[in-house]
C-alpha positions, 0 to 999 in steps of 0.5 A: 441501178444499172449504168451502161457506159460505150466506148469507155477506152481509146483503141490502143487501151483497148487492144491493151486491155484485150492482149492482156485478158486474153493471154491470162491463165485460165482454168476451171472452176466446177465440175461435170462429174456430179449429177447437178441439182442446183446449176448456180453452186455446181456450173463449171466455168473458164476463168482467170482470177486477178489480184489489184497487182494484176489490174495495175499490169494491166493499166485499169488504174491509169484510165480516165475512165477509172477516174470517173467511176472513182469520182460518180461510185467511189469505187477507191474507197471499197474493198475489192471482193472479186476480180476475174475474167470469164471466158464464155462459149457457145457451150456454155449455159445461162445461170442467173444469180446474184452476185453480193447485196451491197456489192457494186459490179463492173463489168467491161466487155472485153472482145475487139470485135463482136457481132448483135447477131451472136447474142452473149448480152447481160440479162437483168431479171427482176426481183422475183426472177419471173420476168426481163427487167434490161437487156445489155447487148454485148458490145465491145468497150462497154462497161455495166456498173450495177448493184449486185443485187440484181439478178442477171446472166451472162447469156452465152453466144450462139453457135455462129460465134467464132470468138470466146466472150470475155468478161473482166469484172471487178466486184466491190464492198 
């Protein structure tokens, strides 16, 4: 199952939501300083963890759309196992990887503005990792609900983005 939602927030929400995100604390997670023999284990990454307290600051527990994901995933009634926004460049590189069987991810693309011609869009690969299953194109207030079996990345934007390409996304058990 991989469900694709388009303006999923009203633009104050939006804003909202953006301001918040982008004025989160951010670090790295990873390291450049070992010789990488498996990109998934060691890529380093820019991130910001949350907390549920952090989601309620933000307001994504007031939104109607939160209300419908409740009702069609019964997302209130599952244990939130990860909660972050991924800050991605250019510079970054693409790892395909899983993130939990049984798991439900939703995933909210976070930027107000973005170009299709600056790429960054969600990567679904099939169970074998040989070959595309979906293609998302990053849109700003899109959200992707998926199960987190299915393999996927992240593609990073291409250098003529001017903008990081932020992700919030909330994982559940």
């Amino acid at each position: 199952m991989i469900d694709v939602y388009d303006d999923c927030f009203d633009f104050a929400t939006l804003r909202s939501f953006c301001s918040f995100i982008q004025g989160s604390n951010f670090y790295t997670q990873g390291t450049d300083f070992v010789q990488r023999k498996d990109d998934s284990a060691l890529k380093s990454t820019v991130r910001s963890s949350y907390d549920e307290d952090d989601m309620r600051n933000m307001g994504w527990f007031d939104t109607p759309f939160y209300a419908m994901l409740c009702e069609k995933y019964g997302i209130h009634q599952k244990e939130i196992i990860n909660n972050l926004v991924n800050c991605v460049t250019s510079s970054d590189y693409n790892v395909i990887h899983t993130d939990r069987i049984g798991g439900l991810t939703v995933n909210f693309f976070a930027n107000l503005d973005w170009k299709v011609e600056w790429g960054g869009h969600l990567l679904f690969m099939n169970k074998k990792n040989t070959d595309a299953e979906k293609t998302v194109l990053f849109r700003p207030n899109r959200v992707v609900v998926f199960d987190g079996v299915y393999p996927h990345a992240a593609m990073t934007p291409n250098g003529c983005c001017p903008y990081f390409r932020y992700t919030y996304a909330v994982q559940y058990q």
